[in-house]
C-alpha positions in Angstrom: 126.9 113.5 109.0 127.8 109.8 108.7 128.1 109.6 112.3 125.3 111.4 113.0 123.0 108.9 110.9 125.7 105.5 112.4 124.3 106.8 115.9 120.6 107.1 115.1 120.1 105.0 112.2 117.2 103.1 114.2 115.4 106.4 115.0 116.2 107.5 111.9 114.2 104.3 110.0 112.0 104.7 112.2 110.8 108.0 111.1 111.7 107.3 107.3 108.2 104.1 107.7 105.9 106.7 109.8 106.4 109.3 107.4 105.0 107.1 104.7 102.1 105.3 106.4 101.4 109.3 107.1 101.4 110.6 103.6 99.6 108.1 102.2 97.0 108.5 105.2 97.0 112.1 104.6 96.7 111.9 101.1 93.7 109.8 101.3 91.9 112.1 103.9 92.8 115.2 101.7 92.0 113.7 98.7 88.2 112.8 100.4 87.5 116.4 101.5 89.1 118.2 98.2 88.6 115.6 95.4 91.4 117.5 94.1 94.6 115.1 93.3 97.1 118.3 93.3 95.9 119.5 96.6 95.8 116.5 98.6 99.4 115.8 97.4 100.2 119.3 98.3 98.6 118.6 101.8 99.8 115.2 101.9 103.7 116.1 101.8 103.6 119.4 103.4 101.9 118.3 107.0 103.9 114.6 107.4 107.3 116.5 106.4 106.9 119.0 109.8 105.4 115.7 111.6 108.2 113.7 111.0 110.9 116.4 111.7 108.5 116.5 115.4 108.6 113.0 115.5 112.5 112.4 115.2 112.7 114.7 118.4 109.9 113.6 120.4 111.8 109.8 120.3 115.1 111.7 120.9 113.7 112.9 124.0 112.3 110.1 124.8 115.2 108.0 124.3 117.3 110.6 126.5 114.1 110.3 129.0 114.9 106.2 129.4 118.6 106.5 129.6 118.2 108.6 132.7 115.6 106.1 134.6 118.0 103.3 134.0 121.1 105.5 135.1 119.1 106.5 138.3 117.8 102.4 138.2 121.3 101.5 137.7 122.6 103.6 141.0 119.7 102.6 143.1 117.6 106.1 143.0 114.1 105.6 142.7 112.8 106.6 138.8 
């Protein structure tokens, strides 16, 4: 585990500051269509948890994505 968060610690903080501009954003919007407090928390951590998780992988890929054009950059293939 320690490794895993040494190698993306970047991604990793990353995610960690998106995931709370997102539940205070949702909890705003949720809050202004309920005007219930317990439900827009409810809504506000439930939807930017499974974001966040989606978000950790789309940059994986990503990442993994821009590794490969500078590989191919790097041996003279066209990206």
């Amino acid at each position: 585990m320690t490794r895993f968060v040494r190698q993306n610690l970047s991604t990793l903080k990353k995610t960690a500051s998106y995931y709370v501009v997102h539940i205070s954003v949702a909890a705003m919007v949720a809050y202004a269509v309920t005007g219930d407090v317990l439900m827009s928390l409810t809504l506000s951590l439930l939807e930017p948890t499974v974001q966040a998780v989606a978000f950790f992988f789309h940059e994986k890929g990503w990442e993994r994505i821009n590794q490969r054009r500078a590989l191919r950059a790097a041996e003279g293939a066209p990206a």
